[in-house]
N, C-alpha and C positions, 0 to 999 in steps of 0.2 A: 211387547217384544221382550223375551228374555235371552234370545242370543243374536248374537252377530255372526256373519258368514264369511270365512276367508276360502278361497278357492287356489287353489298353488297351481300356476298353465303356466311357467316360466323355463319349465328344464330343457334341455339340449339332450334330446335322444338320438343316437348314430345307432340302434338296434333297428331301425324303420327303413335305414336305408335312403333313396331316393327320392320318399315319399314325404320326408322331413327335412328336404332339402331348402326348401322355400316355407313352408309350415309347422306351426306347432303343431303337435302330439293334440292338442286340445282342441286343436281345429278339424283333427280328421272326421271324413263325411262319415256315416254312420245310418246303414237300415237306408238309403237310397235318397234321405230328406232331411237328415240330422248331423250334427256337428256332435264331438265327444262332449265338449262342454257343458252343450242343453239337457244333459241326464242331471249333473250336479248343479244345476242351476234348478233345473226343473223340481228337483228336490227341497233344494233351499225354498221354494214360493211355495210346496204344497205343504212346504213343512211351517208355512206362515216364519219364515224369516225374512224379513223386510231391508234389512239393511246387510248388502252382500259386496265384498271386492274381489277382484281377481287380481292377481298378479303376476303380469305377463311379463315376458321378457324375449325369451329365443325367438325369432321366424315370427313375431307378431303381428304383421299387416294384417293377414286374412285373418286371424283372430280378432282383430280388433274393428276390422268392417260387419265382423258377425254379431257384435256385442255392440253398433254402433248406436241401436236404441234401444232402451230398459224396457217397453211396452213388450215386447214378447212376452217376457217373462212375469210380468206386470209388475215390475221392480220402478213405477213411472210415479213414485207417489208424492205426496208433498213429507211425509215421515219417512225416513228410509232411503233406498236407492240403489243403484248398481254403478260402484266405484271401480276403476281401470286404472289400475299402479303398475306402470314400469319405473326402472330403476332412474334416478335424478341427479344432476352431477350437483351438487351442493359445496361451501364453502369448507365443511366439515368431511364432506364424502365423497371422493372420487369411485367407488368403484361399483361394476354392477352386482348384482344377487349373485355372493360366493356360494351361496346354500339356500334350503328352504328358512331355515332359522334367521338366516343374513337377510331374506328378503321379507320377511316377516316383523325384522329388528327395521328396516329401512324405511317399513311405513307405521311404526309405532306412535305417530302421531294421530293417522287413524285410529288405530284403538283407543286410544286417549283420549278422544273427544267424544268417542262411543259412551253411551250411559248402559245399554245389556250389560248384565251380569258374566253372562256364559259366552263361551266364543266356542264354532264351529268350524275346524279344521277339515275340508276334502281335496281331492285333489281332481282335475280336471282330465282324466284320462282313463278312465271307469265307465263300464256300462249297468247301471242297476237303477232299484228303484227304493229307496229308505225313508220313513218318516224319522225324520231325526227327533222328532220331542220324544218319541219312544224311547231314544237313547238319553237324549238330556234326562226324564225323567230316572232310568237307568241309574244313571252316572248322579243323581242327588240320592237316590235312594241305599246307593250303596257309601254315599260318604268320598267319594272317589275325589283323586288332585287331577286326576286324567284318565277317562273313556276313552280306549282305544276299539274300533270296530275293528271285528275279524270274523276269517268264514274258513270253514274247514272243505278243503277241500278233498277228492275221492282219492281216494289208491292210484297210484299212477302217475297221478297229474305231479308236474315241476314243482315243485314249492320253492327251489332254490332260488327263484327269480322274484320272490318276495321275501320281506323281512316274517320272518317263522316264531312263533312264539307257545308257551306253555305255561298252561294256569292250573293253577290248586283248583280243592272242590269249591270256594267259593268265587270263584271265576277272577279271580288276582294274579295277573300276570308275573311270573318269578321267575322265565329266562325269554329274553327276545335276542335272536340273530338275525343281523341284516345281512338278507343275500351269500347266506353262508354256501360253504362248497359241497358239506352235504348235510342234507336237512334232517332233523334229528323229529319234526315234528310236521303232521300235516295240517295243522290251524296258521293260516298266516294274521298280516297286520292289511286292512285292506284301504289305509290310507286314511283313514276318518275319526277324526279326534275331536273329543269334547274336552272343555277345562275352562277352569274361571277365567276371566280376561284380565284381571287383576295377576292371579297368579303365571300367566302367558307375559306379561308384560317382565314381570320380574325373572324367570327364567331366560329370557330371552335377552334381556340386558345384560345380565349373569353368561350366557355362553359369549354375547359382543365382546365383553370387558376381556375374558383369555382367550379373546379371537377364535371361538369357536363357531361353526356356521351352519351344522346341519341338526334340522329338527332331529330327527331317527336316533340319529348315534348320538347327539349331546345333550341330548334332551330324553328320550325314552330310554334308551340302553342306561345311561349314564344314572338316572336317577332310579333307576327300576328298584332299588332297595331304599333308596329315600320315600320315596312320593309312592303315596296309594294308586297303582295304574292298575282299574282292571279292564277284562275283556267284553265287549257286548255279542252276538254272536249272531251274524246275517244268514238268515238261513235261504231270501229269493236267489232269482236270478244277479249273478257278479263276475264281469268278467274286464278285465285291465287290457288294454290295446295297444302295448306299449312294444311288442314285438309285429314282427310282417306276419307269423301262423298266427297270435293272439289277434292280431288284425281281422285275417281272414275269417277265420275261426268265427268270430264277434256277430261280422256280417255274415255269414253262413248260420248260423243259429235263429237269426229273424227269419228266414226260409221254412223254420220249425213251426207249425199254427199253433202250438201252446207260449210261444217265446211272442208271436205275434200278436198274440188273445192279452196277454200277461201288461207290451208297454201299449199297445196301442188300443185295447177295447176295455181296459180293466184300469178305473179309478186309483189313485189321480191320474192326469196325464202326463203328457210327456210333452214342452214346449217348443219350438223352433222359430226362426226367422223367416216369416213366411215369403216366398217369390213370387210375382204376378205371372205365374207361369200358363198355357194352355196344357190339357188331360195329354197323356201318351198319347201318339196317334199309330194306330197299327196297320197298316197298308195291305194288299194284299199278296197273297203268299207269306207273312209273316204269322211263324209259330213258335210259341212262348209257352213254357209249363215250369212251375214253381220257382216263380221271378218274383223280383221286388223290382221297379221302373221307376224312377222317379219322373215327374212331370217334366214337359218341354221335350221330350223325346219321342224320339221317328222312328216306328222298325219297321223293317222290309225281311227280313234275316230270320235264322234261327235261336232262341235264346232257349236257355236250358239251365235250371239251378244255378242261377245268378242273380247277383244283384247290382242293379245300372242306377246310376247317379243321372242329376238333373241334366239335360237339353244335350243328351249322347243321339246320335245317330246311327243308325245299325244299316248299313248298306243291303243291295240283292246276293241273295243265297252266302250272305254271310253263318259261320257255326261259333255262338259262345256257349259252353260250357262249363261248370264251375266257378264264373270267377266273378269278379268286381271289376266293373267300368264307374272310374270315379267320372267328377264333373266335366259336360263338355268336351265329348271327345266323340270325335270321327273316324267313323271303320269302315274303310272302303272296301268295294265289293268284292267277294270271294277269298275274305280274310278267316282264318281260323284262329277263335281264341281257346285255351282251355287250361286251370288251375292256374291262373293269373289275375294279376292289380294291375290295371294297366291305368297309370297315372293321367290327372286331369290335362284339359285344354292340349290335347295331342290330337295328330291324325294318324292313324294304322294307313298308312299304305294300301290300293287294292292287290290280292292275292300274293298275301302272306302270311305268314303261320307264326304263331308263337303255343308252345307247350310249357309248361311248369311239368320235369319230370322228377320227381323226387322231393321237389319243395315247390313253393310258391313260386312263380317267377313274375318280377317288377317289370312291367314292361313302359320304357320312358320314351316318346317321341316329340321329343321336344319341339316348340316351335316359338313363334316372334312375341307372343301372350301369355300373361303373366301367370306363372300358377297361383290358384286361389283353393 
């Protein structure tokens, strides 16, 4: 084993709305049978990294009943493992993860006890698929203090909403902005950092001591002319779920049968927490065309360019179109869905309508059951 895995699922996103009311960011369902987390994890194990932590903190329940055994992932081993760090009130520390740097500093005993060389920086709220020795290898062959992964993205696309960076010809990064107001470059930072764990240990003690807390700006920006930071450059499928369109967007892309062929027929795979669930059952009169259905679900209805999460029920001559039915929800008959989320463990009402006109619209019907 030459690296360790840190995985960062602790931040408080209010971009998601509703939907991150009760959940972490790292917890959202994903492709009708997945959690965000299981791409960066699933990575970490095809990437033969054995010893992996997460460090949760916001809305943790259902993150952490999904991580509740390491066999998914097959992190089950007697070397290695899949560690769960939330923040600890201690005699020295009251306070929770001010930063990703903070929350990284708070479990530096972990690293300490770690013998890998290299430590692997992701963040739990990405949809892709990377072998990281690829980059490890990268990041020794250039000599580097820190591999940052990044992926340029097309014309058009936002880049403000990630940190933006710009490298010489030998791929060495020499200006990074976080989330600047307007973006000067279309290569962003896609969250993914290689670096000794020796030298993570000492930086990271170094921003504690002048109460510094965030990886990005105290750490990468800060030192970008100290420390050799270059760029690795992902060229697959990458896309960050950290907004309700990037949301949509995400799961509407698995709808695409090359996006489909890519995580799910195309080496490695891709792992999840599996449920004893029974196949969709389709009843009659129910018609379905370029769906994803998660298992445990009933249709009677019409579904259309959508993707339905696990043991949803589609009532008679129900219409969805375009949207996401997360986990667990019930749509009474003669409901119309279309360009909607319509959030888990809820009931729709029979014969009612909900539209997304212009944007996505969150649809929340709350009820006595917890969201997960």
């Amino acid at each position: 084993m030459r690296a360790v895995g840190i995985i960062l699922a602790g931040g408080n996103n209010r971009r998601m709305q509703a939907l991150t009311a009760k959940r972490a960011v790292a917890a959202m369902p994903i492709a009708s049978s997945y959690r965000a987390i299981d791409f960066a994890l699933s990575n970490m194990t095809n990437s033969h990294v054995q010893r992996v932590a997460v460090l949760t903190q916001y809305n943790a329940r259902s993150l952490d009943e999904h991580l509740n055994s390491a066999k998914w992932w097959d992190f089950g081993r007697k070397q290695g493992g899949l560690y769960i760090f939330t923040p600890t009130i201690t005699a020295e520390n009251g306070y929770w993860y001010r930063g990703t740097a903070d929350a990284i500093y708070q479990n530096l005993d972990f690293l300490r006890r770690c013998h890998e060389p290299y430590v692997i920086i992701a963040s739990g709220d990405a949809v892709y698929k990377l072998d990281y020795n690829k980059v490890l290898e990268y990041h020794i062959a250039k000599k580097a203090d820190i591999t940052v992964v990044v992926k340029d993205l097309e014309d058009g696309d936002d880049a403000t909403r990630f940190g933006t960076v710009r490298m010489n010809e030998s791929a060495r990064i020499q200006e990074f902005e976080e989330k600047p107001m307007v973006a000067s470059s279309q290569t962003i930072s896609t969250g993914i950092y290689v670096m000794r764990r020796r030298l993570l240990i000492d930086l990271v003690e170094h921003c504690a001591e002048e109460e510094h807390y965030d990886f990005v700006t105290d750490i990468l920006i800060r030192y970008k002319n100290l420390k050799k930071i270059y760029g690795y450059k992902l060229s697959g499928y990458w896309n960050n779920i950290s907004r309700i369109d990037a949301y949509y967007q995400t799961n509407m892309d698995f709808l695409r049968p090359e996006v489909r062929k890519y995580f799910f027929r195309e080496l490695p795979a891709v792992y999840s927490k599996v449920s004893d669930l029974p196949p969709v059952k389709y009843n009659p009169g129910a018609a379905v065309k370029n769906c994803l259905i998660g298992s445990g679900s009933i249709i009677n209805g019409t579904v259309e360019n959508s993707v339905l999460f696990k043991k949803v029920f589609v009532g008679n001559n129900c219409v969805i179109k375009n949207s996401i039915i997360l986990n667990d929800v019930y749509l009474g008959d003669h409901t119309y869905i279309e360009n909607c989320v319509v959030e888990s463990r809820g009931t729709i009402r029979a014969n009612t309508r909900h539209v997304g006109e212009g944007e996505i619209k969150v649809v929340v019907e709350r009820n006595e059951r917890y969201l997960i």
